[in-house]
KOLZAPA-410034 format. One record per residue (C-alpha): x, y, z; residue number from 1; residue in three letters. Coordinates in nm, 3 decimals, m for minus. Layout:
<rokes>
<roke><u>X</u><v>Y</v><w>Z</w><pos>NUM</pos><code>Ala</code></roke>
...
</rokes>
This chain:
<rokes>
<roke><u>m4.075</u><v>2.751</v><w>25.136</w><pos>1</pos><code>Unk</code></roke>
<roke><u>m3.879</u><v>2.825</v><w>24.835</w><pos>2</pos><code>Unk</code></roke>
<roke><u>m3.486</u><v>2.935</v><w>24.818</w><pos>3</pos><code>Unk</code></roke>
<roke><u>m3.468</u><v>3.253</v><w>24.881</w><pos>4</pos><code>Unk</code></roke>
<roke><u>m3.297</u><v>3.397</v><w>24.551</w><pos>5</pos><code>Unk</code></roke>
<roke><u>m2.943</u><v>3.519</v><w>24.548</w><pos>6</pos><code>Unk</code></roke>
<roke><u>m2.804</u><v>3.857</v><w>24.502</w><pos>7</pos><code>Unk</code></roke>
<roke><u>m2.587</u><v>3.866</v><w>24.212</w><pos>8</pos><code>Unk</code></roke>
<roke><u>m2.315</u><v>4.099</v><w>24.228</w><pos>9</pos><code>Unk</code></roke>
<roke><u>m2.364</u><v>4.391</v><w>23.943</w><pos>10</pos><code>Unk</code></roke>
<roke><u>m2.762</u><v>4.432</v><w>24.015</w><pos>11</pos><code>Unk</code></roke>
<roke><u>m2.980</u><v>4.654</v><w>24.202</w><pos>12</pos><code>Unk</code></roke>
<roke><u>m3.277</u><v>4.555</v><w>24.422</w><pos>13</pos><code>Unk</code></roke>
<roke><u>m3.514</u><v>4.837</v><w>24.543</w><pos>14</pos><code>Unk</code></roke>
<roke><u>m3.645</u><v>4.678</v><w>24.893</w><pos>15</pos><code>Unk</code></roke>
<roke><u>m3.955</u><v>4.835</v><w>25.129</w><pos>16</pos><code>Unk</code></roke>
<roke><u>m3.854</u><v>4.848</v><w>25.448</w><pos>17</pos><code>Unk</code></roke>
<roke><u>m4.186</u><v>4.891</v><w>25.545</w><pos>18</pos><code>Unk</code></roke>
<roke><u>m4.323</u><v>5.156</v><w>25.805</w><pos>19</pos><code>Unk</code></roke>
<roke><u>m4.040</u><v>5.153</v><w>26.100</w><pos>20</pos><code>Unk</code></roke>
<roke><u>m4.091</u><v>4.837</v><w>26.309</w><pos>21</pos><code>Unk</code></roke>
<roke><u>m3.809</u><v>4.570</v><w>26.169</w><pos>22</pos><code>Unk</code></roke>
<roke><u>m3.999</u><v>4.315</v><w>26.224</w><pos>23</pos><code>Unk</code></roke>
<roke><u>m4.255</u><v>4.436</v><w>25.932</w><pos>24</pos><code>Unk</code></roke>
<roke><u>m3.947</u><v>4.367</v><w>25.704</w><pos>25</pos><code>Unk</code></roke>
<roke><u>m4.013</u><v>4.110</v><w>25.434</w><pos>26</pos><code>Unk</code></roke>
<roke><u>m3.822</u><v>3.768</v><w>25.387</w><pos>27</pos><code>Unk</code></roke>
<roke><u>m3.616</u><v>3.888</v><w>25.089</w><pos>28</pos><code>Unk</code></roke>
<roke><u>m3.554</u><v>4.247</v><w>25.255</w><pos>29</pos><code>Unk</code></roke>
<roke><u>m3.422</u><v>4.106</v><w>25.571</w><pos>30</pos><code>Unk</code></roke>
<roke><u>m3.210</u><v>3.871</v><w>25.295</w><pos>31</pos><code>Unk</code></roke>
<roke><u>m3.082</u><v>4.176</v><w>25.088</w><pos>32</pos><code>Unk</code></roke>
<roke><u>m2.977</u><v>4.355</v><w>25.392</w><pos>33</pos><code>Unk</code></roke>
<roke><u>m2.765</u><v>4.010</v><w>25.488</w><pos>34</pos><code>Unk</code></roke>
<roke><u>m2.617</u><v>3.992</v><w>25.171</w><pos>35</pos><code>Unk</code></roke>
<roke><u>m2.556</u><v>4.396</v><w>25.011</w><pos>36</pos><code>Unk</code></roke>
<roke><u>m2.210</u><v>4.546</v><w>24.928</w><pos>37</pos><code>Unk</code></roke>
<roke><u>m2.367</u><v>4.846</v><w>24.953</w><pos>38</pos><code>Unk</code></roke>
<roke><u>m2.657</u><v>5.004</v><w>25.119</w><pos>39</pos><code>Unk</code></roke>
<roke><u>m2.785</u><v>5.296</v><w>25.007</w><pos>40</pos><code>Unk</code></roke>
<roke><u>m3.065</u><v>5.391</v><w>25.228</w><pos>41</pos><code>Unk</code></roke>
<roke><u>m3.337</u><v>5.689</v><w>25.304</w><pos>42</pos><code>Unk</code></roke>
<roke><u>m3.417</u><v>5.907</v><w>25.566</w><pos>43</pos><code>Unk</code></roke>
<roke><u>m3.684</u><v>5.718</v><w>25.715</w><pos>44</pos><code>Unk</code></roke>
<roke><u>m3.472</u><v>5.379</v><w>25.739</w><pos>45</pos><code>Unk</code></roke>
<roke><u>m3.430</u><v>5.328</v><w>26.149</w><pos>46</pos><code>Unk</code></roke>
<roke><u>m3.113</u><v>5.228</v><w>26.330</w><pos>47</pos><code>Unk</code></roke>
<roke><u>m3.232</u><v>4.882</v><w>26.398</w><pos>48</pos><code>Unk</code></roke>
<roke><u>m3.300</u><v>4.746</v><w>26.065</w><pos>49</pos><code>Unk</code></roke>
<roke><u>m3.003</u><v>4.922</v><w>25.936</w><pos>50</pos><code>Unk</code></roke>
<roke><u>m2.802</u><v>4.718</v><w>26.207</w><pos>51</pos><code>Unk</code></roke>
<roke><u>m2.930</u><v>4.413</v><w>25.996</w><pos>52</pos><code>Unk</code></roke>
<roke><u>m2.636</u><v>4.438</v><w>25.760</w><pos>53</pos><code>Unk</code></roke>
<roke><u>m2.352</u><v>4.225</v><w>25.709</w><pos>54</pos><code>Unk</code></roke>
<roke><u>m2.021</u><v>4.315</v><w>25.869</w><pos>55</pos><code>Unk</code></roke>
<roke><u>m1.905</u><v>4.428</v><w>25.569</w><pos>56</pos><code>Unk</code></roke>
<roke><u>m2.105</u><v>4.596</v><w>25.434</w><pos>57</pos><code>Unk</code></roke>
<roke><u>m2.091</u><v>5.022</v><w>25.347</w><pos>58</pos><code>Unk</code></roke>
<roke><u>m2.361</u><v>5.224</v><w>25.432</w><pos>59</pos><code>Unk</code></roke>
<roke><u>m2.482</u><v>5.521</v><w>25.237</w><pos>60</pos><code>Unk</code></roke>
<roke><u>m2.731</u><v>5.786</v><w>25.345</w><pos>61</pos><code>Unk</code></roke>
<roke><u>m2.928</u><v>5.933</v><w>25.082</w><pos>62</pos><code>Unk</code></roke>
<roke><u>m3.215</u><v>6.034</v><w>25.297</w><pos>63</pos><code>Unk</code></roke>
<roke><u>m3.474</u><v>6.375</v><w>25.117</w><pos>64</pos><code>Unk</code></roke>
<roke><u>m3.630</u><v>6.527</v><w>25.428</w><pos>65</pos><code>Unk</code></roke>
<roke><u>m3.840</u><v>6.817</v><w>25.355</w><pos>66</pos><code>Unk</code></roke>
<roke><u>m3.720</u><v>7.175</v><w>25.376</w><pos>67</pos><code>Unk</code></roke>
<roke><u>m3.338</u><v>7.062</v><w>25.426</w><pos>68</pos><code>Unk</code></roke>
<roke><u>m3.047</u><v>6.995</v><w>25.218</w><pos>69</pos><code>Unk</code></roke>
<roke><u>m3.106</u><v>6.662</v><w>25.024</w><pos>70</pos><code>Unk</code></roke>
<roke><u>m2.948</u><v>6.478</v><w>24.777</w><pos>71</pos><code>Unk</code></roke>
<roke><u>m3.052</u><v>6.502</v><w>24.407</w><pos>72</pos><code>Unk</code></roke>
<roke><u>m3.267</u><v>6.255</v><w>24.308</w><pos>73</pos><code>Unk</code></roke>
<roke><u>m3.021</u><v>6.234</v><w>23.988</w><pos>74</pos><code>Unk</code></roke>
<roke><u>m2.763</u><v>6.195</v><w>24.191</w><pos>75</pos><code>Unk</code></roke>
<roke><u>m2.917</u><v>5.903</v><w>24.407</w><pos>76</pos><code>Unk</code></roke>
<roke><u>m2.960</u><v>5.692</v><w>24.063</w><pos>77</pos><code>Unk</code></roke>
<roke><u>m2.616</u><v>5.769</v><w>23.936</w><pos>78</pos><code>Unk</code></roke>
<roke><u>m2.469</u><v>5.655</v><w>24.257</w><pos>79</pos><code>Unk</code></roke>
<roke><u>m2.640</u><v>5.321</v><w>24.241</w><pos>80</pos><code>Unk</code></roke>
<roke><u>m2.607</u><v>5.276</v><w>23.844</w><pos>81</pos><code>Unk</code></roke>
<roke><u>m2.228</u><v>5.354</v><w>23.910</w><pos>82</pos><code>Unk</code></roke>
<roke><u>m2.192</u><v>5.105</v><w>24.208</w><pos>83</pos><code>Unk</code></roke>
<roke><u>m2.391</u><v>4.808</v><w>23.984</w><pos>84</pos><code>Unk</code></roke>
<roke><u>m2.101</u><v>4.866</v><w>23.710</w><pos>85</pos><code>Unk</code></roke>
<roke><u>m1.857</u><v>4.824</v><w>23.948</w><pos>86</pos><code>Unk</code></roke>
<roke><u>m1.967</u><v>4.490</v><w>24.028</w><pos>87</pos><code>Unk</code></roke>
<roke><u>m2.112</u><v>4.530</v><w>24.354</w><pos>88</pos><code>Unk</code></roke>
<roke><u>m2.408</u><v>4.412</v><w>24.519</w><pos>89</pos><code>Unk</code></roke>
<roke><u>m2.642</u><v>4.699</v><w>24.584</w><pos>90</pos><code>Unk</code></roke>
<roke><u>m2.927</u><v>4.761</v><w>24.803</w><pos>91</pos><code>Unk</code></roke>
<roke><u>m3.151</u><v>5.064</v><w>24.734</w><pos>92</pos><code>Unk</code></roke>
<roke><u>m3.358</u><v>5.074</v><w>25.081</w><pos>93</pos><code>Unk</code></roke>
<roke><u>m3.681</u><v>5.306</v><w>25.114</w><pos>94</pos><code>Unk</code></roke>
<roke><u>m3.896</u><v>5.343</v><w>25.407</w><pos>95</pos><code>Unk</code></roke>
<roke><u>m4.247</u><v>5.213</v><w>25.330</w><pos>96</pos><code>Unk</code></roke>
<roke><u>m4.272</u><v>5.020</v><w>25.010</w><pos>97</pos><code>Unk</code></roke>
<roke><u>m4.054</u><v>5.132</v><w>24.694</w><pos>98</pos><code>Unk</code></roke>
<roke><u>m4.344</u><v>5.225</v><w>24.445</w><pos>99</pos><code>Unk</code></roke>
<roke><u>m4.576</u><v>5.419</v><w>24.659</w><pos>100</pos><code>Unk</code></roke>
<roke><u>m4.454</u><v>5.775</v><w>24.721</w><pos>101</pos><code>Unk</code></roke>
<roke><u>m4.150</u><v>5.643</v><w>24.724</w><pos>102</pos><code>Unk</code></roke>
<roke><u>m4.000</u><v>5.742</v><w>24.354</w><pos>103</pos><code>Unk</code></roke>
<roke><u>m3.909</u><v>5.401</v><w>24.364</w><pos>104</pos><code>Unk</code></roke>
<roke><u>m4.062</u><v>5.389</v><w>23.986</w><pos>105</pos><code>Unk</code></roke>
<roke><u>m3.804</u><v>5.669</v><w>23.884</w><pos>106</pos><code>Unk</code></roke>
<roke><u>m3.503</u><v>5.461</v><w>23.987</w><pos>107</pos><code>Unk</code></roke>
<roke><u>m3.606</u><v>5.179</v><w>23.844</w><pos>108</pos><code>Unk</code></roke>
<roke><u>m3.684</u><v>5.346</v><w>23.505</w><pos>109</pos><code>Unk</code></roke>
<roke><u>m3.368</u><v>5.438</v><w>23.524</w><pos>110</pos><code>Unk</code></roke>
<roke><u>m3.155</u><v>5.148</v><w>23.646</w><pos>111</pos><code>Unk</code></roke>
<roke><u>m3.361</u><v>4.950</v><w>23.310</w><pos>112</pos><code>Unk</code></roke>
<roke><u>m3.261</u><v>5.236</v><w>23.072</w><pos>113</pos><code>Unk</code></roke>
<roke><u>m2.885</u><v>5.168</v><w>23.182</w><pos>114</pos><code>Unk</code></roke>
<roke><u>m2.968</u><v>4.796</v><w>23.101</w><pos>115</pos><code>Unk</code></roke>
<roke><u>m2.867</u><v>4.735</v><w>23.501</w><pos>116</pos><code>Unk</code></roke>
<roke><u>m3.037</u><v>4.447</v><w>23.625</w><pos>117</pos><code>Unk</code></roke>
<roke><u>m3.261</u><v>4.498</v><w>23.920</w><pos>118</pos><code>Unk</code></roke>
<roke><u>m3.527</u><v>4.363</v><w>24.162</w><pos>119</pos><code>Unk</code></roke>
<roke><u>m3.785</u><v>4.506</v><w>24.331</w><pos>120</pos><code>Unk</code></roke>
<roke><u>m3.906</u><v>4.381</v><w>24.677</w><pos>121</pos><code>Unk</code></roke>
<roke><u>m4.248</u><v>4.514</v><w>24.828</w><pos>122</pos><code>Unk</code></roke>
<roke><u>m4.314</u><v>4.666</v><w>25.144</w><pos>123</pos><code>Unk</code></roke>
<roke><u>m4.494</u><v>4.724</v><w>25.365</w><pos>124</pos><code>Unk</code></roke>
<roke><u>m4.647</u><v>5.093</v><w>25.289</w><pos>125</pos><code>Unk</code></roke>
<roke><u>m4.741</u><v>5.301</v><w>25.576</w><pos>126</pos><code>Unk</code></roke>
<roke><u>m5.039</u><v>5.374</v><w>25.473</w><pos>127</pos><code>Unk</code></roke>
<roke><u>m5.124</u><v>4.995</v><w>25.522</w><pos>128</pos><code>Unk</code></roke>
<roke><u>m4.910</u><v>4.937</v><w>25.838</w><pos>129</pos><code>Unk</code></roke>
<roke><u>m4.954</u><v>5.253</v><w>26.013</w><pos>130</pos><code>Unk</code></roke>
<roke><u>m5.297</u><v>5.265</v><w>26.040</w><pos>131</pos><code>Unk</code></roke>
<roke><u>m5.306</u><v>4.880</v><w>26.195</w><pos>132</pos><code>Unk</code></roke>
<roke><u>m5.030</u><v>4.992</v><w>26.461</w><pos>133</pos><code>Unk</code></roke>
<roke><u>m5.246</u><v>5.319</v><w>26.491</w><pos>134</pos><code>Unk</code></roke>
<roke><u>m5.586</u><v>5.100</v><w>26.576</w><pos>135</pos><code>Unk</code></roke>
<roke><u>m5.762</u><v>5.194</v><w>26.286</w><pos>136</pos><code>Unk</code></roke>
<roke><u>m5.850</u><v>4.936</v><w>25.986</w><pos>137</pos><code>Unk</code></roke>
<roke><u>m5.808</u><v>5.047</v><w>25.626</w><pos>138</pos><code>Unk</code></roke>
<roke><u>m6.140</u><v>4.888</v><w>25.553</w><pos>139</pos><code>Unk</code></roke>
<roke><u>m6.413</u><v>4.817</v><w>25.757</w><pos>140</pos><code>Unk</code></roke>
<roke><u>m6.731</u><v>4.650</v><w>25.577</w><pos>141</pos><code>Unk</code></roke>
<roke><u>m6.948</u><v>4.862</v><w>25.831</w><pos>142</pos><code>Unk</code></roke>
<roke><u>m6.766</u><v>5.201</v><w>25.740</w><pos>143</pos><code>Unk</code></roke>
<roke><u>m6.617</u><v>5.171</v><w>25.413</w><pos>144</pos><code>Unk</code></roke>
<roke><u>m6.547</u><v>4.904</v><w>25.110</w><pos>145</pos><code>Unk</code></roke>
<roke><u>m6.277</u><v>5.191</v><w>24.955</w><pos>146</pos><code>Unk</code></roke>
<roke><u>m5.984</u><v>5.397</v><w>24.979</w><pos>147</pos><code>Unk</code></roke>
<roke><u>m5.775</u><v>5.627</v><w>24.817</w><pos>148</pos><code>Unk</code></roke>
<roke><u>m5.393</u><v>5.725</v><w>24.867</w><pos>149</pos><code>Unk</code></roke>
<roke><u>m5.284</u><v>6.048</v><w>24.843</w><pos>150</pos><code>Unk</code></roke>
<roke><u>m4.913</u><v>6.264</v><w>24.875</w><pos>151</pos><code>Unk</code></roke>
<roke><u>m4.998</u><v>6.597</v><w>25.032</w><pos>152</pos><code>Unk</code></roke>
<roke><u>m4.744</u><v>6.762</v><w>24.799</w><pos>153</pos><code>Unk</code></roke>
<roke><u>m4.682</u><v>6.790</v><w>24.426</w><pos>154</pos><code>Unk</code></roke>
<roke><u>m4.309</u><v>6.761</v><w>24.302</w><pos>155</pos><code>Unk</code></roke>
<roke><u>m4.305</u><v>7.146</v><w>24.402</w><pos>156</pos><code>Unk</code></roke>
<roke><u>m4.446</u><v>7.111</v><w>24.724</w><pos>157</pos><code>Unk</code></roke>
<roke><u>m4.732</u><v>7.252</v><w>24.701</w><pos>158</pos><code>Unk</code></roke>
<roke><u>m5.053</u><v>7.098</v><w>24.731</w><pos>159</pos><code>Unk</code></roke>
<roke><u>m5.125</u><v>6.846</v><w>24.507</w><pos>160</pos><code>Unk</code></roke>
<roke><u>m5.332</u><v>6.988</v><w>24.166</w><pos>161</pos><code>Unk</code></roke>
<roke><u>m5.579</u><v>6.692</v><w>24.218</w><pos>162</pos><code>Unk</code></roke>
<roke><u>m5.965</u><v>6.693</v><w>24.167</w><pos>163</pos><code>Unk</code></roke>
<roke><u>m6.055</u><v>6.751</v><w>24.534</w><pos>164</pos><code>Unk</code></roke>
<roke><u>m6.401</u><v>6.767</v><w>24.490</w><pos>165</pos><code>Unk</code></roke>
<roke><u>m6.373</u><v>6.397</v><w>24.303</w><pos>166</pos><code>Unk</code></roke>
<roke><u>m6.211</u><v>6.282</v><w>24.605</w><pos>167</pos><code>Unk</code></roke>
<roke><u>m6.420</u><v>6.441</v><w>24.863</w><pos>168</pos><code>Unk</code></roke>
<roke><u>m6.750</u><v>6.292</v><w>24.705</w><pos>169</pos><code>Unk</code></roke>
<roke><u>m6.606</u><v>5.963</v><w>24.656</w><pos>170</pos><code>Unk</code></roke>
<roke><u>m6.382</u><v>5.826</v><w>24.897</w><pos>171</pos><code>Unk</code></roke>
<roke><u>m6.456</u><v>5.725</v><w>25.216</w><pos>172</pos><code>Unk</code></roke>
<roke><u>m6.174</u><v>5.729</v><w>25.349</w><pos>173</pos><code>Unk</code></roke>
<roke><u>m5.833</u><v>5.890</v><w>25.275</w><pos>174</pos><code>Unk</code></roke>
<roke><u>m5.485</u><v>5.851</v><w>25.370</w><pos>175</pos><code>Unk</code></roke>
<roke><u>m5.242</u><v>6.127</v><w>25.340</w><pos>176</pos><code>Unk</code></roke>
<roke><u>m4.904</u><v>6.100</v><w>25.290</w><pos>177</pos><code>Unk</code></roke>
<roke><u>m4.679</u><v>6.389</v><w>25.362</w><pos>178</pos><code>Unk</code></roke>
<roke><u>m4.965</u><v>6.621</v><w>25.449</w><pos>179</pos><code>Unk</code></roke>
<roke><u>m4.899</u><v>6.757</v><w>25.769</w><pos>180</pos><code>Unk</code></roke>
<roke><u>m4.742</u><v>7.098</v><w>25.645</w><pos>181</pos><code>Unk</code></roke>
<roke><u>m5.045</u><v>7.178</v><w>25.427</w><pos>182</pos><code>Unk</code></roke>
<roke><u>m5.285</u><v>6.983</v><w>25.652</w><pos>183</pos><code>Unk</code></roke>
<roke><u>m5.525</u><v>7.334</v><w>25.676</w><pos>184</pos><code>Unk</code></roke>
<roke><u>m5.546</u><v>7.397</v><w>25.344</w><pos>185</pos><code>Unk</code></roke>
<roke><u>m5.626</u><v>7.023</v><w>25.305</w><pos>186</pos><code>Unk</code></roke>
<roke><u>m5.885</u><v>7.003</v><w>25.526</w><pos>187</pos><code>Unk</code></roke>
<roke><u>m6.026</u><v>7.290</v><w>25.445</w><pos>188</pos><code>Unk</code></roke>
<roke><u>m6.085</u><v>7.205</v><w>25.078</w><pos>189</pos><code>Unk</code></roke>
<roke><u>m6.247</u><v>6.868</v><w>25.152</w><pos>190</pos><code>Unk</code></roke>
<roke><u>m6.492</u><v>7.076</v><w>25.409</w><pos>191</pos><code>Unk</code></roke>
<roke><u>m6.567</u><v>7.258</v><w>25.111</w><pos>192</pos><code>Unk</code></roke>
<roke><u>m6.664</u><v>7.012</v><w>24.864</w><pos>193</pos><code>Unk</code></roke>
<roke><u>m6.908</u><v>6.882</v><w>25.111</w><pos>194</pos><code>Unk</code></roke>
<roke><u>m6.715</u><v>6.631</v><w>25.374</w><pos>195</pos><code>Unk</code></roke>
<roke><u>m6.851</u><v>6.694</v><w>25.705</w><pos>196</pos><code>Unk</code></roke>
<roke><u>m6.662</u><v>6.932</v><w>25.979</w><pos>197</pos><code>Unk</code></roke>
<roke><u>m6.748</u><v>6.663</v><w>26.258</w><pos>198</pos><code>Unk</code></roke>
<roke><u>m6.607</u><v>6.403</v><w>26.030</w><pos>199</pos><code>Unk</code></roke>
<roke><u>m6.309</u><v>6.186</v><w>26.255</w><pos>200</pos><code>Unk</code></roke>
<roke><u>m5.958</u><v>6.256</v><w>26.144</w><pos>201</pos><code>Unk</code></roke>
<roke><u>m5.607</u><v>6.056</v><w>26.304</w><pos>202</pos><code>Unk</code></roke>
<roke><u>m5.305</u><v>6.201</v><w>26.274</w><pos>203</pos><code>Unk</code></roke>
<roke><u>m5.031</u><v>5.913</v><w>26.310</w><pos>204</pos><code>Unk</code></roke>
<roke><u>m4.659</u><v>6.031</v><w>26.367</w><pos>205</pos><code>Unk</code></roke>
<roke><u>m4.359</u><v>5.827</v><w>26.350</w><pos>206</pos><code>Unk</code></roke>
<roke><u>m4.612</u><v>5.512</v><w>26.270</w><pos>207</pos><code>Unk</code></roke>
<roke><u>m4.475</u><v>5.123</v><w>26.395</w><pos>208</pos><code>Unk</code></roke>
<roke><u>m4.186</u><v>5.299</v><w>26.588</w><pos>209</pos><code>Unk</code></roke>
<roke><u>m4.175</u><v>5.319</v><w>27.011</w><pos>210</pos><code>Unk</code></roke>
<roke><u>m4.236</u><v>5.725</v><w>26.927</w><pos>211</pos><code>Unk</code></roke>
<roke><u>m4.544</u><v>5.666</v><w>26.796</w><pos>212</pos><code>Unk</code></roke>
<roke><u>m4.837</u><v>5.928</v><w>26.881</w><pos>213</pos><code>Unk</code></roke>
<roke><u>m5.159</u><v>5.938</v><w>26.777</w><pos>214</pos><code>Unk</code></roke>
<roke><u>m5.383</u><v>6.267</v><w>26.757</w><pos>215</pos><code>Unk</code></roke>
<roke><u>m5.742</u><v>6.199</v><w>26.698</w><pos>216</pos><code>Unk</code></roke>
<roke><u>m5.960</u><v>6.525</v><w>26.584</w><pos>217</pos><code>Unk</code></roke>
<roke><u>m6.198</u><v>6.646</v><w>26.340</w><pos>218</pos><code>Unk</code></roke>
<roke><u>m6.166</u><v>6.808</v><w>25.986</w><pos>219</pos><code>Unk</code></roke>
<roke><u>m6.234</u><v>7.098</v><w>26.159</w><pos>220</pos><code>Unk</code></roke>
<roke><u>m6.024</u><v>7.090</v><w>26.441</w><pos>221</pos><code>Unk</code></roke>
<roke><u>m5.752</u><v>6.875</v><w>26.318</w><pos>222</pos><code>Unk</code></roke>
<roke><u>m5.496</u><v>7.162</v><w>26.210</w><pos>223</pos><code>Unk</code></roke>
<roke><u>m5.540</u><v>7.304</v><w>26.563</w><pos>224</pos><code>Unk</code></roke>
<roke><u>m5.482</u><v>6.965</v><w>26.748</w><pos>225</pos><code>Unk</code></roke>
<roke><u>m5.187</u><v>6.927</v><w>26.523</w><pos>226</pos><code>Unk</code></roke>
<roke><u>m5.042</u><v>7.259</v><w>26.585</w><pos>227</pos><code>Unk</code></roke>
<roke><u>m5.125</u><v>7.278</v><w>26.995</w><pos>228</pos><code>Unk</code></roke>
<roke><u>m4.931</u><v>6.919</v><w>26.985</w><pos>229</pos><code>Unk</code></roke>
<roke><u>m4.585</u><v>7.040</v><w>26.822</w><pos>230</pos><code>Unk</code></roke>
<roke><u>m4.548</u><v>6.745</v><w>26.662</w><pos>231</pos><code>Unk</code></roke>
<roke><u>m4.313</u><v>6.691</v><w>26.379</w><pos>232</pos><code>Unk</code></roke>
<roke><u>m4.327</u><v>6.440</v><w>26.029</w><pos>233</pos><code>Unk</code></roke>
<roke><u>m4.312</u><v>6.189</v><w>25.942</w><pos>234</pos><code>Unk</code></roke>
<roke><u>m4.712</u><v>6.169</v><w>25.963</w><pos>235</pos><code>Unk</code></roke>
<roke><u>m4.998</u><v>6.026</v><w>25.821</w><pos>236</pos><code>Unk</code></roke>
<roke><u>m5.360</u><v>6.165</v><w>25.786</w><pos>237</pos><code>Unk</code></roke>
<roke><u>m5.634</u><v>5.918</v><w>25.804</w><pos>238</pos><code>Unk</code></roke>
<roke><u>m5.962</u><v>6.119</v><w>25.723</w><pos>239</pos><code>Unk</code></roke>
<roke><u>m6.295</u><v>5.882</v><w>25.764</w><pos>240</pos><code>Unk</code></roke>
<roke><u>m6.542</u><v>5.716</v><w>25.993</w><pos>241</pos><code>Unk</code></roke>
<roke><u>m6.329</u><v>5.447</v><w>25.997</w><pos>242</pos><code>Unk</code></roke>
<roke><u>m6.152</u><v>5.605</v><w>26.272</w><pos>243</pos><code>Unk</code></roke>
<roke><u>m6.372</u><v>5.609</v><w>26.517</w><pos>244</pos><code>Unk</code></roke>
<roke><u>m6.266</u><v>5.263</v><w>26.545</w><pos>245</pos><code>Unk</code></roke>
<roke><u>m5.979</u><v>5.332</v><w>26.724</w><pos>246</pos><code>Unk</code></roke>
<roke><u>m6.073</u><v>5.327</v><w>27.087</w><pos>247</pos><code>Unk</code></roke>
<roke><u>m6.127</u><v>4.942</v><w>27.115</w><pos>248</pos><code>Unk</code></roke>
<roke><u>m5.875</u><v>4.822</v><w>26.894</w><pos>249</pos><code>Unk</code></roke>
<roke><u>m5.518</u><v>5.042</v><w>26.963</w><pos>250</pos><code>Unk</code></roke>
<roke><u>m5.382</u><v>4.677</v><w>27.069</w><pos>251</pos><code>Unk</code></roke>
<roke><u>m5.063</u><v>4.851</v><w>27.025</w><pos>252</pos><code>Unk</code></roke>
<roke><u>m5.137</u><v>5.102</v><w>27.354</w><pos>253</pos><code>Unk</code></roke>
<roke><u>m5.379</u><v>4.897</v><w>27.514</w><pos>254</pos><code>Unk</code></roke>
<roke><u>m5.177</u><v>4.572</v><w>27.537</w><pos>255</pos><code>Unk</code></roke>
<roke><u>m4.786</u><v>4.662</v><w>27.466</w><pos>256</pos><code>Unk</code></roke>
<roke><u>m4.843</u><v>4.988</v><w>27.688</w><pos>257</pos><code>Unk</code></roke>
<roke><u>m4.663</u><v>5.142</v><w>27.391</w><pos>258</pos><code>Unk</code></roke>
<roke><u>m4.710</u><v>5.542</v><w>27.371</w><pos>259</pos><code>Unk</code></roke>
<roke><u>m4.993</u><v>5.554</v><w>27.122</w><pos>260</pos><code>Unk</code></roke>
<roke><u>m5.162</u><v>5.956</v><w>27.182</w><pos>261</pos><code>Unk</code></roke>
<roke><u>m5.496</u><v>6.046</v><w>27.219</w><pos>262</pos><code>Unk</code></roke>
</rokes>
């Protein structure tokens, strides 16, 4: 294996740390978190990867949580172009993987504008990750040789201004992001451009972690499984035949005895 690269003082690296389990943290996360000055770190970031750190090291919370009092994405990027200038070592950490849904690609743009050199270090998304701890493959050749990704909110919040029927023909399967509060009018617009009521939906909370629950419904049912469950985000929405998969491979349930839902 090659030397893991060093973390020059005065630079920025944007790490994934993946979906909530730390043990889905990459080589050169687990390395940055060793090594940071600072750690500047999201919402989603758990206890026991941020216990990772050096003994030294300052911890920042910067975490956006819908419908409560964030911090400015402005803000966020001016913290960590400021702390780069002064010479220290900084770790920008995001749950998931930096550049999907993660606005990873807006700090960055911004970090090269200010001519502040940075890295970026994958991770694992949860759209990859939670499905596998949820029992349910993102592909399956039997069920489905596609995918597509999508944020259940627009920069407003609203539902994303995407061509639903495009998506409704031609996917096979979809994972949403951040869809639970609009998860009725979701569901009810791909029931209208044709997907099938009876079609399986999974509704993943708190993927990788020990809280992990799993409802599995219909697109027609799905917002009232959701609702009778009072279940709160983070959550994914996996809409496909591919989850009818589920009952013989949640390994996670069925041979960790973790708490896995329905």
């Amino acid at each position: 294996m090659s030397k893991l690269p060093a973390f020059e003082p005065g630079s920025v690296w944007l790490v994934g740390a993946g979906p909530g389990d730390a043990g889905l943290l990459t080589l050169y996360g687990y390395e940055a978190l060793r090594q940071a000055d600072v750690l500047v770190y999201d919402a989603l970031v758990g206890q026991d990867i941020l216990s990772l750190t050096g003994p030294d090291t300052i911890l920042e919370y910067a975490g956006k949580r819908g419908g409560k009092p964030s911090p400015k994405q402005t803000d966020i990027t001016e913290r960590l172009i400021t702390l780069a200038r002064e010479g220290k070592k900084v770790l920008r950490l995001k749950g998931g993987d930096p550049y999907i849904f993660g606005r990873g690609g807006e700090e960055a743009l911004m970090l090269a504008a200010h001519n502040i050199p940075f890295r970026v270090i994958p991770g694992i998304s949860s759209g990859v990750g939670g499905l596998a701890y949820a029992g349910i493959p993102l592909t399956h050749r039997e069920t489905n040789s596609a995918v597509t990704f999508l944020t259940g909110h627009d920069a407003s919040g609203e539902v994303p201004n995407v061509k639903w029927e495009h998506i409704a023909k031609g996917s096979p399967v979809i994972v949403i992001y951040m869809g639970l509060k609009h998860i009725g009018t979701i569901t009810e617009r791909l029931i209208g451009f044709g997907r099938p009521k009876e079609e399986p939906v999974a509704v993943i909370f708190k993927a990788t972690t020990d809280d992990q629950e799993v409802i599995v419904s219909t697109l027609e049912k799905a917002t009232e499984d959701v609702e009778k469950s009072g279940l709160k985000p983070p959550a994914l929405i996996v809409v496909g035949d591919v989850v009818s998969l589920r009952p013989e491979l949640d390994w996670y349930s069925r041979f960790l005895g973790k708490n896995s839902g329905n």
